[in-house]
N, C-alpha and C positions, 0 to 999 in steps of 0.2 A: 192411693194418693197421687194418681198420674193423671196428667191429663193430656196424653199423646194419645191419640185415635186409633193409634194400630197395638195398645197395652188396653184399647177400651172398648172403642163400639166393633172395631174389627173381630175382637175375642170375642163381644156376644153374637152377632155375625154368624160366626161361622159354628157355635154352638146353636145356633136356633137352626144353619141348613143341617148341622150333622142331626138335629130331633127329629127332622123333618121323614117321615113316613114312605118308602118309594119316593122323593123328592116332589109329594105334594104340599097342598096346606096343610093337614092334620101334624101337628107338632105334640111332639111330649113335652116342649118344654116352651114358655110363651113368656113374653115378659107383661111385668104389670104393671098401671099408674103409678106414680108419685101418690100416697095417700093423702088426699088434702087438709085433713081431719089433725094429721102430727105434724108437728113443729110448724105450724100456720107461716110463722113470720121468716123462716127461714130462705132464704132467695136462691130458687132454684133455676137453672136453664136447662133448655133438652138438648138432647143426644142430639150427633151429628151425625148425617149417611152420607157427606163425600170429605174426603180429603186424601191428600199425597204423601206421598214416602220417601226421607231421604236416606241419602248412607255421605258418606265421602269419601276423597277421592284425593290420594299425596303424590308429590312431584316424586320425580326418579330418586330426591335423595333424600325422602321421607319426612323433611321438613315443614314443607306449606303444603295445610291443611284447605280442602274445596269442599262443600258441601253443594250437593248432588242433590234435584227435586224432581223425582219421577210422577206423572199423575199415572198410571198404569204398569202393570204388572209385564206389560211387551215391552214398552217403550224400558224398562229398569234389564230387561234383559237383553235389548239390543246393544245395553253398555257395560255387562258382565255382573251385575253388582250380586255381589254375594249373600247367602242365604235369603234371597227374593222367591218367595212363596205367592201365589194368586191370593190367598186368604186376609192377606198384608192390606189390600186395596179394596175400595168399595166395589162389590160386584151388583151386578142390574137385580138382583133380586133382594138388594138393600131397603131398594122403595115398597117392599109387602111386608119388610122387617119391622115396622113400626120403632125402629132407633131415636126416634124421637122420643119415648115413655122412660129411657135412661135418664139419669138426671146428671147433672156436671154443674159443682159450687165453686166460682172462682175466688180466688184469694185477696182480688181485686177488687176497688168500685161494689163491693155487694156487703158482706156485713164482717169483715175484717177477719177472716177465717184463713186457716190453710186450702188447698187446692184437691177437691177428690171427685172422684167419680164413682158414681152409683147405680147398679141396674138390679131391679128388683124382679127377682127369677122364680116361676110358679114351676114347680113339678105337674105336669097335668096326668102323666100314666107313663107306664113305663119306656125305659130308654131304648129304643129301635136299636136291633144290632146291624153290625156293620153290612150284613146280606141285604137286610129293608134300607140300609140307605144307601146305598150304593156306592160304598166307601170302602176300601182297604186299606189296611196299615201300611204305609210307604216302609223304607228301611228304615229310611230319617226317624219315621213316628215309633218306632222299634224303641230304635236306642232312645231316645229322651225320653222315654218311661222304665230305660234301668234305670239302675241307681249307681253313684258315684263309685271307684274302687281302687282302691290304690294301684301304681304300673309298678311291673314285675320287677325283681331285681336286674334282670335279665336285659330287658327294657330301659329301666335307670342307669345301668354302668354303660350301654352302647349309646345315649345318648350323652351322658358326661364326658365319655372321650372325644365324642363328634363335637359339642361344641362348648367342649371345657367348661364342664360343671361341675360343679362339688356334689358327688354323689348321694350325698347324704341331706344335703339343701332339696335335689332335685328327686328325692325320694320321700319328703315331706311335702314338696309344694305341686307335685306334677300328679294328677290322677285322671283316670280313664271310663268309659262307660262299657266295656267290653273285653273280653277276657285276652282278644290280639290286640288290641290296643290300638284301632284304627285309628280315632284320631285321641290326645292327650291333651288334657286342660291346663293350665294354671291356677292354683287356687289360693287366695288370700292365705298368708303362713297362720292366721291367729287360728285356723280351721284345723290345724293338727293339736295343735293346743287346748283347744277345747274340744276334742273327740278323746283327749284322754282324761282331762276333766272328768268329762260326763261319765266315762267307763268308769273311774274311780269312786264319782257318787251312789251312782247307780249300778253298777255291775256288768251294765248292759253295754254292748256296743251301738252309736247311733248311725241312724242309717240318712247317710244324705243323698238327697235325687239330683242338686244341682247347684252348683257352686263355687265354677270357675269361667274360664274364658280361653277358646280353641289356642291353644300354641301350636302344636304339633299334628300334623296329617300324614299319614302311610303311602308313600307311593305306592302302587302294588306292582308297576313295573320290576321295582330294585329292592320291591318291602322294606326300603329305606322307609327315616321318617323325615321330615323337610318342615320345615318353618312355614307355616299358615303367610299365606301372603296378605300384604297391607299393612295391619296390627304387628303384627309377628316379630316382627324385629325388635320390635319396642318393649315389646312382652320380654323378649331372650334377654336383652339389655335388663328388666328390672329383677328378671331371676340371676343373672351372674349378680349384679350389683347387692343380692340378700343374702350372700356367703358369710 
C-alpha cells in the first residue's frame, strides 16, 4: 500500500536484474500484464521507470528539518546521504524492464479507494545463483537476512552507564542482528510484549527479521558504540523518555 518508487518499481527492478542469467535477457522471473479479463472497471495506471530520492537533512541543533532530492545515485553520494544504495534509483536498463506492466491505484480522482501498488510476477524457471548473476552478498545483505536478537547484557549495562539508561527499559527496547552487536536497533516497546504473548499461546518463540530503527553503531577504532548520526538523538531522547 505504498506508493513510493523506491518501496515499488525499484524493488521489482532490481529483482528482475538479480533473475537475470549472466546479466542477459533470459530472466527467471518476468513480470506480466494487468489481466484485462478481472475487475474490468477497476482504474488502473502503470508502473513508473524514472524518478528521485530523497533523505533529509537538520540544522547543527536538530531542529529544522530540509528535505533533500537526489535524481542519481552519485549526485546523493557527493552529499553523504546515508544508506544510498545504486539499486534505490532508476538504472539505464530500466527501459528493457517493462515497468510499465506494474500497476499503481491512486486513492485519488479514480474510484475512491486506498493507494497500492501491484506487480504481477511469473516464476519462469529456476532462480539463477549468485555465480550466474554476477552478484555477491555485500556484508550489509548478510546481516539483513538475520534475524532480530536481543543485545547482551553486557552490552545493555555499558550502554546505560554511557548514556543513563534504565537498564532494564534498554534491555527490552534495544536489539541487534549480530552476535557483537555492530550496529543496535530501537524497537517499538509493544514488541517485547507481544514476543511473550505469543510464547505463552503457543510455546514457541517467534522469530523476528526486522523491527526497529539504527540507534547505535560500533566504532571499531574504540569498539565503543556512538549514537547513529542525524536520527540518533531523537531516537536516545525517546528511549530515556520510556523509563
Amino acid at each position: 500500500c505504498s506508493l513510493n518508487p523506491i518501496e515499488d518499481e525499484a524493488v521489482v527492478a532490481e529483482l528482475l536484474r538479480r533473475s537475470s542469467i549472466n546479466g542477459g535477457e533470459d530472466r527467471s522471473v518476468s513480470l506480466v500484464p494487468w489481466p484485462r479479463n478481472i475487475l474490468g472497471g477497476l482504474k488502473r495506471r502503470p508502473g513508473v521507470s524514472t524518478w528521485r530520492v530523497a533523505d533529509f537533512e537538520e540544522d547543527d541543533e536538530g531542529e529544522d528539518v530540509r528535505i533533500r532530492w537526489h535524481s542519481s545515485w552519485e549526485e546523493a553520494e557527493k552529499v553523504h546521504m546515508e544508506h544510498a544504495v545504486k539499486s534505490l534509483w532508476p538504472q539505464e536498463s530500466n527501459q528493457n524492464l517493462c515497468l510499465d506492466l506494474c500497476s499503481r491505484f491512486l486513492p485519488h480522482n479514480d474510484q475512491n479507494t486506498g493507494g497500492f501498488f501491484v506487480a504481477l510476477l511469473k516464476k519462469e524457471k529456476e532462480l539463477p545463483s549468485a555465480k550466474q548473476t554476477g552478484m555477491r552478498k555485500t556484508k550489509i545483505a548478510k546481516e539483513e537476512e538475520a534475524n532480530v536478537q536481543r543485545v547482551s547484557n553486557a552490552v545493555v549495562d555499558k550502554l546505560a552507564a554511557t548514556y543513563d539508561l534504565k537498564p532494564s527499559t534498554a534491555g527490552k527496547r534495544l536489539r541487534c542482528k549480530d552476535v557483537e552487536s555492530h550496529r543496535i536497533q530501537l524497537v517499538p516497546a509493544e514488541l517485547n510484549a507481544f514476543e511473550q504473548s505469543y510464547s505463552a499461546m503457543s510455546g514457541n518463540a517467534i522469530t523476528v527479521h526486522s523491527a526497529g530503527i539504527d540507534l547505535f553503531e560500533r566504532d571499531n577504532s574504540s569498539m565503543a558504540h556512538k549514537v547513529v548520526p542525524k536520527y540518533g538523538e531523537k531516537l536516545l531522547k525517546t528511549l530515556k523518555k520510556s523509563r
